[in-house]
Backbone as ProteinMPNN parsed JSONL, in Angstrom:
{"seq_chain_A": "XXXXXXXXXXXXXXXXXXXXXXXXXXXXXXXXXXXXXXXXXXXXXXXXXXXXXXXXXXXXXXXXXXXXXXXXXXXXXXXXXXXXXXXXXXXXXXXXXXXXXXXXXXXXXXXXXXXXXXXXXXXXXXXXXXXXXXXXXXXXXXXXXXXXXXXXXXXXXXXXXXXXXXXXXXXXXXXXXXXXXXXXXXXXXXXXXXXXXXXXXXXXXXXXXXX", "coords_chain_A": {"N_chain_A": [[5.616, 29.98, 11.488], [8.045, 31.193, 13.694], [7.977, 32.844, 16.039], [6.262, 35.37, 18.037], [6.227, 39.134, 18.701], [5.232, 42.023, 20.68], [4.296, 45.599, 20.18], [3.375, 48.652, 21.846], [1.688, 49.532, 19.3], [2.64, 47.899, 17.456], [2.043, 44.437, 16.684], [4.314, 41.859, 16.145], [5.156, 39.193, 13.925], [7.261, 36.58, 13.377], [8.638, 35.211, 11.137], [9.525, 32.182, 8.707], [12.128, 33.237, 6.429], [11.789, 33.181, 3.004], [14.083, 32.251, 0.364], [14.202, 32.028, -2.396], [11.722, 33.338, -3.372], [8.86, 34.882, -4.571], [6.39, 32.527, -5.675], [4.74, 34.279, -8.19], [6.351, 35.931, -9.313], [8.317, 34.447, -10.088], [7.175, 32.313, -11.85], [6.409, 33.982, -14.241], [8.655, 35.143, -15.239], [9.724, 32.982, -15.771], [7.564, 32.507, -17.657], [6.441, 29.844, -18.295], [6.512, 26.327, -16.768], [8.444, 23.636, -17.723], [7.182, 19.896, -17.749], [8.171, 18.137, -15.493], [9.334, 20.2, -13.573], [6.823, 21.237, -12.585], [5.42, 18.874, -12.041], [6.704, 18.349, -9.558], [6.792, 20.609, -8.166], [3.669, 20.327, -7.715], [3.229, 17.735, -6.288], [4.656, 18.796, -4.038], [2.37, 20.534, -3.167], [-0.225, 19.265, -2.82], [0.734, 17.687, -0.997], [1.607, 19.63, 1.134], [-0.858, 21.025, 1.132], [-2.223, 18.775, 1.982], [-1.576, 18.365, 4.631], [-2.853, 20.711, 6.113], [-5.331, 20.445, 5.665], [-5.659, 18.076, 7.105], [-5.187, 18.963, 9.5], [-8.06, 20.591, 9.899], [-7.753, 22.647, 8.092], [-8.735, 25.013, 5.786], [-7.53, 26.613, 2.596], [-8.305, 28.151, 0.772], [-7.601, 30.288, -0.816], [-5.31, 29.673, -2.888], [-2.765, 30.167, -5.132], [-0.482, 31.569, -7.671], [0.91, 33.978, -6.392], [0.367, 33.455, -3.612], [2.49, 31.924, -2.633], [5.574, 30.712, -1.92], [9.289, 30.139, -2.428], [11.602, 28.365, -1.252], [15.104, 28.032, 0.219], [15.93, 26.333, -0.618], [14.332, 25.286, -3.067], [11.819, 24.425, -1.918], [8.454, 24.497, -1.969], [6.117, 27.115, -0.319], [3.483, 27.502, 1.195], [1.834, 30.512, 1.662], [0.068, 33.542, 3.208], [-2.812, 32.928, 4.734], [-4.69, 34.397, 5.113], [-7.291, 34.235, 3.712], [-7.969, 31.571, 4.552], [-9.575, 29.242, 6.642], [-10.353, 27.738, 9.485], [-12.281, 24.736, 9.907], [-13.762, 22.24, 11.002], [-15.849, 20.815, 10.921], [-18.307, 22.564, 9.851], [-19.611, 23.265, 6.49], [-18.586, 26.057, 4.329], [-19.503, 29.31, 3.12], [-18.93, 31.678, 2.131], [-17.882, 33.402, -0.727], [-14.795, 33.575, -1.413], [-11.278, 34.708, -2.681], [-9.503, 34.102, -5.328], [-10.639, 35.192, -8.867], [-10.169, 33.8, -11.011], [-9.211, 31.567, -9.755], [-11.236, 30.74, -8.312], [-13.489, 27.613, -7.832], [-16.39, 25.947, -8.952], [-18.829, 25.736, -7.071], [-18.244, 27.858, -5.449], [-19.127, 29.804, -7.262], [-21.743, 29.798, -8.104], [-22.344, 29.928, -5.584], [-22.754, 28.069, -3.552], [-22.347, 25.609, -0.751], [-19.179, 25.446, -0.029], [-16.292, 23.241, 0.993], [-12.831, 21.501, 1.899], [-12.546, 21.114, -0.313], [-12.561, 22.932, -1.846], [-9.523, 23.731, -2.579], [-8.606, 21.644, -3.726], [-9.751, 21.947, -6.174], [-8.355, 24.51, -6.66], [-5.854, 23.446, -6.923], [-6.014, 22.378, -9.451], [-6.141, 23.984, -11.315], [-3.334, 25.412, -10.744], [-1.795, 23.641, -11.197], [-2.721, 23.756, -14.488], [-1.82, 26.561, -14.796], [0.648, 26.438, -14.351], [1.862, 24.873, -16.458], [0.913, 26.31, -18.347], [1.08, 29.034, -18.91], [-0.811, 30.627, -18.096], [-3.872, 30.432, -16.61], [-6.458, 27.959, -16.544], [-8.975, 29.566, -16.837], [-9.22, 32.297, -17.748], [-10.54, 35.297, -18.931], [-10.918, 38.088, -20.95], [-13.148, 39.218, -19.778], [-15.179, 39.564, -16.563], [-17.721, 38.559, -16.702], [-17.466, 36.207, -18.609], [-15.53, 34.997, -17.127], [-16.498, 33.762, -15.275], [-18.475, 32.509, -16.419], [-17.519, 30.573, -17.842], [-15.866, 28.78, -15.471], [-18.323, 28.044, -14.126], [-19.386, 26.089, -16.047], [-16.694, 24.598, -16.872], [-15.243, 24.954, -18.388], [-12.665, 24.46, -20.598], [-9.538, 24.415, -22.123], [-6.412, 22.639, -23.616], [-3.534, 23.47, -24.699], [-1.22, 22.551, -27.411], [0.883, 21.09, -26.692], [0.819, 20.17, -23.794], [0.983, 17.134, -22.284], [-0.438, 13.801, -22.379], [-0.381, 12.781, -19.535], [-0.432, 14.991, -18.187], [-2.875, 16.321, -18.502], [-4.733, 14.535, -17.57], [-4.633, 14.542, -15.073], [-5.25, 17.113, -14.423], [-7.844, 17.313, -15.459], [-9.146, 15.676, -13.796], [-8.73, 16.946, -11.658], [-10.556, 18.943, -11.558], [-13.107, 19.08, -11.813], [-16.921, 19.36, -11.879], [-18.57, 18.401, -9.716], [-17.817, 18.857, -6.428], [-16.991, 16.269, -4.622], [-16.754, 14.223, -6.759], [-13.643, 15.2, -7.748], [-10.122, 14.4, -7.074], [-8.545, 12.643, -4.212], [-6.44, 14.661, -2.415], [-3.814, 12.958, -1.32], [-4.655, 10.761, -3.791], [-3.347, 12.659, -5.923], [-1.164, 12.712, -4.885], [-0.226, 10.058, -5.797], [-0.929, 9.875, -8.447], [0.219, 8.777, -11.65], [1.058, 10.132, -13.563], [2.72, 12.415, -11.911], [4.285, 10.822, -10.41], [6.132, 9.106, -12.128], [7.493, 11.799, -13.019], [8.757, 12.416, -10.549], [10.618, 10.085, -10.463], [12.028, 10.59, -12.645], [12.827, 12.961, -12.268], [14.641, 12.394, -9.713], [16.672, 10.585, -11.102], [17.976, 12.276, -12.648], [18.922, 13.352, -10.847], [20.537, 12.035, -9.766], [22.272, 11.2, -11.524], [23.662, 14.085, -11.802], [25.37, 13.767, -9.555], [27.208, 11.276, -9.637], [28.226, 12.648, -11.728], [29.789, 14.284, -10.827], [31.244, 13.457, -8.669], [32.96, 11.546, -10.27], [34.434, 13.484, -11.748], [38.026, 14.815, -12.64], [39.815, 16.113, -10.604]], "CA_chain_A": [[5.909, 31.118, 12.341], [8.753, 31.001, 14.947], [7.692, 33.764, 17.328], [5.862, 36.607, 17.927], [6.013, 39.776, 20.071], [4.526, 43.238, 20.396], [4.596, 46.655, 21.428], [1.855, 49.925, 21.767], [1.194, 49.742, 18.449], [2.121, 46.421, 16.624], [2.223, 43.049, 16.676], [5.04, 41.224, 14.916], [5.364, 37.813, 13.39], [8.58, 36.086, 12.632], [8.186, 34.09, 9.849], [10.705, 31.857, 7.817], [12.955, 33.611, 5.034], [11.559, 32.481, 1.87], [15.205, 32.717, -0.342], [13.412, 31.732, -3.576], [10.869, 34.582, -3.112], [7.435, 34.624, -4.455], [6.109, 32.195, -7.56], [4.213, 34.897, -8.947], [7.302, 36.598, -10.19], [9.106, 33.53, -10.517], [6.83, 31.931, -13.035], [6.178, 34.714, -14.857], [9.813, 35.047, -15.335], [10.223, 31.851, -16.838], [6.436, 31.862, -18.35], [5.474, 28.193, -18.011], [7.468, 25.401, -16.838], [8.577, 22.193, -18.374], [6.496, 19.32, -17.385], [8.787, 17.73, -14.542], [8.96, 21.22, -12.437], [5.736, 21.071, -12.67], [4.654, 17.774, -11.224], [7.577, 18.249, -7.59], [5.565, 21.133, -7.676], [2.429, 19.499, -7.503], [3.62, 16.96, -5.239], [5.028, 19.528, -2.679], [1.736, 21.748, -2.542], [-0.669, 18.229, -2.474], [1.658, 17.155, 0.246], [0.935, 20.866, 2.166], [-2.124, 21.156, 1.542], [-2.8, 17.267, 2.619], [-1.349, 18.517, 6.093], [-3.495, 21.99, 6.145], [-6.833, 19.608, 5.267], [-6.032, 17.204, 8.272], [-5.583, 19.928, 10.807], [-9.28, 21.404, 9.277], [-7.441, 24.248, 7.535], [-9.307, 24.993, 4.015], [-6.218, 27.829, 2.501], [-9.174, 28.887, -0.109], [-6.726, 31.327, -1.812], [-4.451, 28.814, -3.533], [-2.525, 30.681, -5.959], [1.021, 31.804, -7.15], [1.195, 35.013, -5.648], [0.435, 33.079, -2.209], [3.261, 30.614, -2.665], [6.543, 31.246, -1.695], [10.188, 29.135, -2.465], [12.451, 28.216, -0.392], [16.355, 28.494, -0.713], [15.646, 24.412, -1.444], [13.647, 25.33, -3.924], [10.775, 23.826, -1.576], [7.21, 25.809, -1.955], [5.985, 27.165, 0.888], [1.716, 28.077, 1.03], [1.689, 31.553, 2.367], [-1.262, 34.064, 3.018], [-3.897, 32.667, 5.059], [-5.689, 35.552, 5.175], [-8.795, 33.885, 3.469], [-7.765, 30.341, 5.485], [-10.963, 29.067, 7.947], [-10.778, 25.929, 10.411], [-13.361, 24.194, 9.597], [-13.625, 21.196, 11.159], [-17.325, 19.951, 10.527], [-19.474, 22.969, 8.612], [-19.613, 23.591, 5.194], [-18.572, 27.742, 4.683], [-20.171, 30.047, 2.331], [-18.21, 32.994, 1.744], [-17.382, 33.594, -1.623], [-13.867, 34.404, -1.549], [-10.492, 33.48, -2.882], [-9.246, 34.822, -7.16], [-11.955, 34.948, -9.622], [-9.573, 32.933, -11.797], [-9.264, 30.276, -9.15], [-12.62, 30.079, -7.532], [-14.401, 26.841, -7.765], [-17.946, 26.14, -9.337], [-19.394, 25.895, -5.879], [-18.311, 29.166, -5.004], [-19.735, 30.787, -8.219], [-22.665, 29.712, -8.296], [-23.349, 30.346, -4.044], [-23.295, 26.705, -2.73], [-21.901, 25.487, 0.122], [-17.911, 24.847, 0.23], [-15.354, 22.483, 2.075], [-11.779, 21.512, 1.662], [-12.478, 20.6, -2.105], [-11.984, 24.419, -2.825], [-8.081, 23.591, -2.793], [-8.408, 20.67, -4.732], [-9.939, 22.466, -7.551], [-7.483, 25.41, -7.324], [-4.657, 23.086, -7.487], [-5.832, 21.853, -10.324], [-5.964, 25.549, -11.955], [-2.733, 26.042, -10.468], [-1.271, 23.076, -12.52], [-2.959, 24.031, -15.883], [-1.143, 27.658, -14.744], [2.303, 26.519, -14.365], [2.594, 24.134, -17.581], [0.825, 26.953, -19.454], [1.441, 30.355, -18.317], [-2.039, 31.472, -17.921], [-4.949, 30.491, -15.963], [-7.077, 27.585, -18.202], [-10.654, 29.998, -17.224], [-9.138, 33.589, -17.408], [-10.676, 35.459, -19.955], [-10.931, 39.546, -20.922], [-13.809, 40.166, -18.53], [-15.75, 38.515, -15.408], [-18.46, 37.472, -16.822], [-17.115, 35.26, -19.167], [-14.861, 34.207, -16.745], [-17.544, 32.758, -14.384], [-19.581, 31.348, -17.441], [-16.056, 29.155, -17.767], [-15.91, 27.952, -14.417], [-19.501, 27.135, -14.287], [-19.367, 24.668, -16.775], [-15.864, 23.783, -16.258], [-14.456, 24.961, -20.308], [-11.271, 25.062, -21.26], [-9.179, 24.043, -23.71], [-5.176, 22.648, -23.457], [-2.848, 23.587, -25.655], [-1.132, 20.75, -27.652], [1.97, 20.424, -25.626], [0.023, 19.124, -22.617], [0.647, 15.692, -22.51], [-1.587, 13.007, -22.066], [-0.455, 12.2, -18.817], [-0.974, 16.04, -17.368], [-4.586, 16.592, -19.159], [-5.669, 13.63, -16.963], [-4.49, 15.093, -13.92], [-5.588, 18.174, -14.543], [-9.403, 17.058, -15.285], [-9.463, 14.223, -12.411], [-9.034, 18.118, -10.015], [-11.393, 20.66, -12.316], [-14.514, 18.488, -11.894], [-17.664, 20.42, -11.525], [-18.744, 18.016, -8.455], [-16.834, 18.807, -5.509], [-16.709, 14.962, -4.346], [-15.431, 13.934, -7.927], [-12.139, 15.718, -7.481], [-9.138, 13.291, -6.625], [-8.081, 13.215, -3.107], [-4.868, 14.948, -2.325], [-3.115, 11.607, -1.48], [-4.276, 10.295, -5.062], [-2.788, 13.617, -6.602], [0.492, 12.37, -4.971], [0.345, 8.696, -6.179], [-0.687, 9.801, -9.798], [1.363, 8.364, -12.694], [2.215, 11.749, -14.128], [2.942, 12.823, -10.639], [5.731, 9.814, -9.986], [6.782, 9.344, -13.805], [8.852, 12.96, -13.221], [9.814, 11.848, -9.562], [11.3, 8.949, -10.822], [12.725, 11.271, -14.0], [14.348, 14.033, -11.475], [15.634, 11.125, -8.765], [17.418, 10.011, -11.968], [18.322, 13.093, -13.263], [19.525, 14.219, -9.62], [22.238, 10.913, -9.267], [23.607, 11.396, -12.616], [24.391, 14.614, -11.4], [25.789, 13.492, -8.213], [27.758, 10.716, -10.265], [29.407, 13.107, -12.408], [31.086, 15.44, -9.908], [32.282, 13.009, -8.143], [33.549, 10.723, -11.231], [35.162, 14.525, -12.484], [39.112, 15.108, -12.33], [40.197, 17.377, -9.501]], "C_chain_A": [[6.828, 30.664, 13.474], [8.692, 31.78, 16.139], [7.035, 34.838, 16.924], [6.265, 37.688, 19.209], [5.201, 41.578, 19.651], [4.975, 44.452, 21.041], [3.425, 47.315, 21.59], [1.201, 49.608, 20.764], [1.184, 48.706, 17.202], [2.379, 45.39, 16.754], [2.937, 42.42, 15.497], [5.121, 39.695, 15.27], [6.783, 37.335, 12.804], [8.745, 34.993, 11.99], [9.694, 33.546, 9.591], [10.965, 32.527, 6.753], [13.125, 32.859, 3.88], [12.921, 32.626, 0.644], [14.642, 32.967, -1.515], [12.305, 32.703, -3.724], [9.206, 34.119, -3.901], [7.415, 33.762, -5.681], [6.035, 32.749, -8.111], [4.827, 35.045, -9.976], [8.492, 35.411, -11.091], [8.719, 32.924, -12.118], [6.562, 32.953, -13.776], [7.802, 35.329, -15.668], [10.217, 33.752, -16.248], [9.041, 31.488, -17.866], [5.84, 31.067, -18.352], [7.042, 27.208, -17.405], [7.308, 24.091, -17.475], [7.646, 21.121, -16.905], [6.66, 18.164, -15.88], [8.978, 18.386, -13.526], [7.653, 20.777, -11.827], [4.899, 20.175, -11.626], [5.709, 17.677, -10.21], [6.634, 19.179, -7.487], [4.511, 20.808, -7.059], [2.546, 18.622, -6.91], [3.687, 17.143, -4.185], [3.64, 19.958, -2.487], [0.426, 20.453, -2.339], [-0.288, 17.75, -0.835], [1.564, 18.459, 1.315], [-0.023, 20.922, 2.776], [-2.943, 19.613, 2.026], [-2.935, 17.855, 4.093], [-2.462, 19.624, 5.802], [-5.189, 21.361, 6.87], [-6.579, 18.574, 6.614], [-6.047, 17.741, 9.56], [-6.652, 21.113, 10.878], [-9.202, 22.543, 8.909], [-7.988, 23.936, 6.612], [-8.419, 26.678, 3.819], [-7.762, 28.638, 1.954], [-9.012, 30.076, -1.334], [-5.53, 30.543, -2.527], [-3.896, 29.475, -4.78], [-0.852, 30.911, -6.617], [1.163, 32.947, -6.63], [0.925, 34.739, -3.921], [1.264, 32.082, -1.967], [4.87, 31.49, -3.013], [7.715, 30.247, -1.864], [11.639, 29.419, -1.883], [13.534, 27.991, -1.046], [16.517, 26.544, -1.418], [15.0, 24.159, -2.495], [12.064, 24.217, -3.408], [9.557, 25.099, -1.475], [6.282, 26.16, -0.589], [4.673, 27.827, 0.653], [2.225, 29.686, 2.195], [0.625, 32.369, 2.608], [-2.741, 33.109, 3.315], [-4.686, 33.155, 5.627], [-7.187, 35.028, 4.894], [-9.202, 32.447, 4.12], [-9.523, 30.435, 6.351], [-10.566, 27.613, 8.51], [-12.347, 25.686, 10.64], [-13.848, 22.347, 9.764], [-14.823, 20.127, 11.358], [-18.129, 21.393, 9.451], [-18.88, 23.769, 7.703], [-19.567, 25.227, 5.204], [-19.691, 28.238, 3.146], [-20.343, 30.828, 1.326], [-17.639, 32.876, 0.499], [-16.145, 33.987, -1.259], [-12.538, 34.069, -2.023], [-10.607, 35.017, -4.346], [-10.352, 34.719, -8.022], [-11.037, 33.632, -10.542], [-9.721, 31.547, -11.512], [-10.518, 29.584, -8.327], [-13.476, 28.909, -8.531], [-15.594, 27.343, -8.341], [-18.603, 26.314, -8.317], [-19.785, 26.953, -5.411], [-18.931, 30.308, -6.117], [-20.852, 31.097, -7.965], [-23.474, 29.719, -6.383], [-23.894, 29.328, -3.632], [-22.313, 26.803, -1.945], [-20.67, 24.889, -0.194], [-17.356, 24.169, 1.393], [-14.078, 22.699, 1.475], [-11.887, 21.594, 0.011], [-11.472, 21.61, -2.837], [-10.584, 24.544, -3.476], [-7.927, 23.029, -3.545], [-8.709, 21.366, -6.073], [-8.757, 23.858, -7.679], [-5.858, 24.937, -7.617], [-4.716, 22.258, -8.778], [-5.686, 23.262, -12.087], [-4.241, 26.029, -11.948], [-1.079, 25.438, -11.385], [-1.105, 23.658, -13.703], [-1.503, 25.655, -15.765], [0.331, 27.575, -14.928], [3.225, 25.887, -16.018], [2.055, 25.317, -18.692], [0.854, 28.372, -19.976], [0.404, 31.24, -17.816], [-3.246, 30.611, -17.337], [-6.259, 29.765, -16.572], [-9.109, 28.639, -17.94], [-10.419, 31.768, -17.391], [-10.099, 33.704, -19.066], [-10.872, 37.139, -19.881], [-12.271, 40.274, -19.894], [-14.674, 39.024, -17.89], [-16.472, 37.528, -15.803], [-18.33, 36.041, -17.644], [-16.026, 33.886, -17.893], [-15.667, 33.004, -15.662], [-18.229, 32.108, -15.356], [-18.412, 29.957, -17.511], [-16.285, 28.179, -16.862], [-17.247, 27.264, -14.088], [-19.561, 26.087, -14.82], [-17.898, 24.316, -16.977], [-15.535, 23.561, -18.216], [-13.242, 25.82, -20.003], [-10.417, 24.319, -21.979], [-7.176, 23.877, -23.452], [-4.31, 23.055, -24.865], [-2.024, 22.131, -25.974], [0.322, 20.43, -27.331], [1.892, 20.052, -24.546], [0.213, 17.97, -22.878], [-0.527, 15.19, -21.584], [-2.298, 12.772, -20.298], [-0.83, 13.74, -17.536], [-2.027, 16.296, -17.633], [-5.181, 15.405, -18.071], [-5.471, 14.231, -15.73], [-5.598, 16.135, -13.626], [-7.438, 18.379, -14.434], [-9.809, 16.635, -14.465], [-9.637, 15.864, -11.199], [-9.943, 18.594, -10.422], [-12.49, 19.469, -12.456], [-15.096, 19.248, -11.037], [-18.058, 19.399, -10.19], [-17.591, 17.947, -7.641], [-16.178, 17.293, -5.312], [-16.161, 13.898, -5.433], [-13.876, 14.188, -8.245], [-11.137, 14.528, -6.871], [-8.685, 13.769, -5.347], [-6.868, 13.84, -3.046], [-3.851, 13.609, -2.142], [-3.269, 10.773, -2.898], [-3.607, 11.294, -5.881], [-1.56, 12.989, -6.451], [1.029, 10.926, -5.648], [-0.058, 8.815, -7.467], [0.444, 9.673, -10.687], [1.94, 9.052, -13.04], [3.071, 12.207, -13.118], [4.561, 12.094, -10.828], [6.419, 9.352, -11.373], [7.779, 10.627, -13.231], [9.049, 12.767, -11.698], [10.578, 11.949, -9.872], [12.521, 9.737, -11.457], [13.849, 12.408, -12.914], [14.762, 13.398, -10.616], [16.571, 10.903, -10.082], [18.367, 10.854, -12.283], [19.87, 13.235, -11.91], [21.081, 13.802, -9.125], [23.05, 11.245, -10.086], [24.159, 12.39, -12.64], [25.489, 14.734, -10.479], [27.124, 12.721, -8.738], [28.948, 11.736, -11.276], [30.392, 14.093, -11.959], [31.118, 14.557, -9.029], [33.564, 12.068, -9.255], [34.398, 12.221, -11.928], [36.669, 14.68, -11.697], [39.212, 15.994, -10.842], [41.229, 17.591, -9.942]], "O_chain_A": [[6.411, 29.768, 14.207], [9.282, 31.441, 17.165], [7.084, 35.296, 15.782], [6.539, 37.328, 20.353], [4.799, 42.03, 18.579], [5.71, 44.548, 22.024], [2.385, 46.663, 21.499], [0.025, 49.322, 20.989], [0.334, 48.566, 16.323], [3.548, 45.393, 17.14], [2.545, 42.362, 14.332], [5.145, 39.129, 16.363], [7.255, 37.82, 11.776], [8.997, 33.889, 12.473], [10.734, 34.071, 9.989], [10.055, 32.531, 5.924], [14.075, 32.125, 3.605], [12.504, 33.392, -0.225], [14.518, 34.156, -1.808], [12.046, 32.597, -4.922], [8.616, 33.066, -3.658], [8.158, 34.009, -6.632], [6.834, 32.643, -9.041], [4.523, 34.707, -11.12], [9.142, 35.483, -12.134], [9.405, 32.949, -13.14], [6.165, 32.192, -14.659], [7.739, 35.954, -16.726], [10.932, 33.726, -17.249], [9.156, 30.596, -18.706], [4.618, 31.206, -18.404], [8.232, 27.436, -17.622], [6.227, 23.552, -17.715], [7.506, 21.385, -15.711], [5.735, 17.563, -15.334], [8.924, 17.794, -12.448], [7.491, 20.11, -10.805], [4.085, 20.503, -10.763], [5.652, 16.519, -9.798], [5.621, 18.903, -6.843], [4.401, 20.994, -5.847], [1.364, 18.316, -6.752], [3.234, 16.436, -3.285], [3.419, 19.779, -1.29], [-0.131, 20.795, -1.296], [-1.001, 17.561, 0.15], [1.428, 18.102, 2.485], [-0.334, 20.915, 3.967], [-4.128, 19.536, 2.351], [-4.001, 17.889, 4.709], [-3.175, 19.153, 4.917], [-5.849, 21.613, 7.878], [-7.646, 18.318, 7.17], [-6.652, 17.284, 10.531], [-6.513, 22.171, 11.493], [-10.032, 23.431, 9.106], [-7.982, 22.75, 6.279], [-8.564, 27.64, 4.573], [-8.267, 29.552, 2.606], [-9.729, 30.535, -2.223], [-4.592, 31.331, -2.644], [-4.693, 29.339, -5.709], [0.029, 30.361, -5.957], [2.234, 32.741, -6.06], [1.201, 35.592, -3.077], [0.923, 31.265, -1.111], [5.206, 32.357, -3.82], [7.329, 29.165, -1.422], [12.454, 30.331, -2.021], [13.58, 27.784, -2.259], [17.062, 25.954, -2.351], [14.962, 23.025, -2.972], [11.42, 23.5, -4.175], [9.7, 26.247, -1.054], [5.817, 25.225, 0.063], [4.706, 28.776, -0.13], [2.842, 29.67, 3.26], [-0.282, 31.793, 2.007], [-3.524, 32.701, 2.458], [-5.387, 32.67, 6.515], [-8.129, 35.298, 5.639], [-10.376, 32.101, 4.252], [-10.294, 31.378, 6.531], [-10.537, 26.57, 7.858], [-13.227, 26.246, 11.293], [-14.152, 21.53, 8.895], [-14.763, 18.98, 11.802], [-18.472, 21.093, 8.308], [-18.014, 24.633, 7.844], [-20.358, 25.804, 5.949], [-20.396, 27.524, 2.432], [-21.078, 30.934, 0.344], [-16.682, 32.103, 0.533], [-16.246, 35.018, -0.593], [-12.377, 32.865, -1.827], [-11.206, 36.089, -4.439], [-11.133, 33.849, -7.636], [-11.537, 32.507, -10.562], [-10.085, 30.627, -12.244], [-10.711, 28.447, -7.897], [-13.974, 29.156, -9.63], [-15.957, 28.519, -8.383], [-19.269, 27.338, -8.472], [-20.91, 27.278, -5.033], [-19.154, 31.481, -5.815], [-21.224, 32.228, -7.653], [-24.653, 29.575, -6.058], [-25.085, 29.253, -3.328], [-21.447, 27.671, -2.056], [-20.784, 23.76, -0.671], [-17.742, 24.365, 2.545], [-13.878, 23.653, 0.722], [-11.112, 22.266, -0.669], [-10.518, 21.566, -3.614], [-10.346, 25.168, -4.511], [-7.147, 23.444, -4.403], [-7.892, 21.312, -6.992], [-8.351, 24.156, -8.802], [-4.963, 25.557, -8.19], [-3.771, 21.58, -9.182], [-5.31, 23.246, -13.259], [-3.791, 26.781, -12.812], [-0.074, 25.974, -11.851], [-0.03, 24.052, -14.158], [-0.517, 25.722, -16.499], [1.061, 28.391, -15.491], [4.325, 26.129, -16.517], [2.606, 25.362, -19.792], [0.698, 28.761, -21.133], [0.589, 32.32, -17.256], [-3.472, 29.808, -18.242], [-7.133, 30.48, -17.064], [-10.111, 28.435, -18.625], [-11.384, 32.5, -17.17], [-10.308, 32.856, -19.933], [-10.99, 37.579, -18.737], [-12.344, 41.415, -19.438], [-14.888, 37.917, -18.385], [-16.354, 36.315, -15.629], [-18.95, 35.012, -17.373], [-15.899, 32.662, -17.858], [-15.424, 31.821, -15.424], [-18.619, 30.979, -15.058], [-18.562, 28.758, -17.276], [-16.73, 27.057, -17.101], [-17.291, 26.065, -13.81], [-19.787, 25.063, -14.174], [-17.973, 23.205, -17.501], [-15.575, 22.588, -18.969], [-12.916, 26.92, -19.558], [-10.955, 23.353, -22.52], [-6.582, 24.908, -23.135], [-4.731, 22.793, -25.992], [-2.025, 21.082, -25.33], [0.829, 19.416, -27.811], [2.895, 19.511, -24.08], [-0.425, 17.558, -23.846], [-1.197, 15.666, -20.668], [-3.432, 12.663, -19.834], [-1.31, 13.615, -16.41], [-2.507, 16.734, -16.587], [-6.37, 15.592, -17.813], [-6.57, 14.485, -15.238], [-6.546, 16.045, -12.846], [-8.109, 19.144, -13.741], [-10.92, 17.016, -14.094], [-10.394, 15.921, -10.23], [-10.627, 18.91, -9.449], [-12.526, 18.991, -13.59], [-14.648, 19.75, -10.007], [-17.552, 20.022, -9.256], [-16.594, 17.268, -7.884], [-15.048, 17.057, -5.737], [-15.383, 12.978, -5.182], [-13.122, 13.451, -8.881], [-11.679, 13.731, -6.105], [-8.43, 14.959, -5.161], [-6.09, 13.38, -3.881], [-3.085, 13.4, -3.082], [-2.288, 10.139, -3.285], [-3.119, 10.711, -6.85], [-0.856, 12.682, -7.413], [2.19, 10.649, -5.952], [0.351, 7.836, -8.09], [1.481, 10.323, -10.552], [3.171, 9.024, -13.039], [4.239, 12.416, -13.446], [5.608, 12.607, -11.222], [7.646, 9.372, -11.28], [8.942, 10.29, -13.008], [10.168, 13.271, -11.604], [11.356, 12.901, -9.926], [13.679, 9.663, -11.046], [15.07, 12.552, -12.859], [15.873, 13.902, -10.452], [17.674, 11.29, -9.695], [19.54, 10.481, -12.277], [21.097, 13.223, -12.001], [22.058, 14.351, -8.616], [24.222, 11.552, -9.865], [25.207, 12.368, -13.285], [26.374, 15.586, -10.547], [28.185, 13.268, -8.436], [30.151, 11.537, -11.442], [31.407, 14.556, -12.479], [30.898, 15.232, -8.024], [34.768, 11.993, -9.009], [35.147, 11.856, -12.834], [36.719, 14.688, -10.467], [38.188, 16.373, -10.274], [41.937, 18.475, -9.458]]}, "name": "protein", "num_of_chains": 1, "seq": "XXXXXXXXXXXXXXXXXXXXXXXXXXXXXXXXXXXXXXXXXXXXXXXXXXXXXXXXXXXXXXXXXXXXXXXXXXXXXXXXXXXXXXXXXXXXXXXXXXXXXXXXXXXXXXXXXXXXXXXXXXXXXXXXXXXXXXXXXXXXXXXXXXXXXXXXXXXXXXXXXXXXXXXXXXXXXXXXXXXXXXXXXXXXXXXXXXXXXXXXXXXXXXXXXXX"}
């Protein structure tokens, strides 16, 4: 936020101009992405939500329709409407996507930061596969999912995103990988590495091109 001001009747916020506009539409637009989007993705919103989690923000709504991209194509967490600072007790409140809510929160135990961790690991499965790995045609099924923590990759998942992916979607909160190991995972820095590479040999060939 860069400023606010008001008058009689409302209070405005002046936010940054997301160019890139919302994921929602974005991925849904392209359906899934290849496996290198994917993990800057997951790098950038680790790397957010790291900061969020050290200034005792828990977002709790982690989703793509709350994620916004910049004209850098950097992702920007938006909507902290369901947000809480929480900087010692455990919350309560069910609240957040049915898709993306945590076992914790199903089943009416006490939450912390974790909640993020597990929806970025939903938010993964979502991007490499276009859909949501616990949605299913009605609620209750969809909470029997998340309870026990079933679902099923399709077989263009590689090896090295299925591990990711499980190391977040563990039914114990405190099993979940910290956000700082999310960023130093192999899959993670494997497509770095792969788009740093990619990024020179672009760089390399417009300047090495005629004029």
């Amino acid at each position: 936020m860069y400023t606010y001001f008001w008058d009689e009747k409302r209070i405005y916020l002046v936010l940054e101009f997301a160019q890139g506009g919302e994921m929602y539409k974005y991925l849904k637009k392209r359906e899934r992405f290849d496996e290198t989007t994917t993990a800057v993705f997951m790098f950038q919103m680790a790397d957010a939500l790291n900061y969020c989690h050290q200034k005792n923000v828990i977002h709790r709504d982690i989703k793509p329709e709350n994620l916004l991209i910049g004209e850098d194509g950097q992702l920007k967490i938006a909507d902290f409407g369901w947000s809480v600072h929480a900087p010692s007790k455990k919350r309560q409140t069910m609240c957040g996507t049915l898709d993306y809510l945590p076992p914790e929160m199903v089943v009416g135990e006490e939450h912390r930061e974790h909640v993020d961790i597990w929806s970025l690991g939903v938010l993964c499965y979502e991007f490499l596969v276009g859909t949501p790995p616990f949605e299913h045609d009605d609620s209750t099924s969809t909470y029997s999912a998340i309870r026990n923590v079933r679902y099923k990759f399709p077989h263009y998942v590689s090896s090295g995103a299925r591990d990711l992916i499980n190391k977040l979607l563990q039914r114990k909160p405190q099993d979940r990988l910290s956000l700082k190991e999310v960023m130093a995972h192999e899959w993670i820095q494997h497509h770095l590495r792969k788009r740093e590479s990619t990024l020179k040999a672009s760089k390399r060939n417009l300047r090495d091109k005629p004029s």
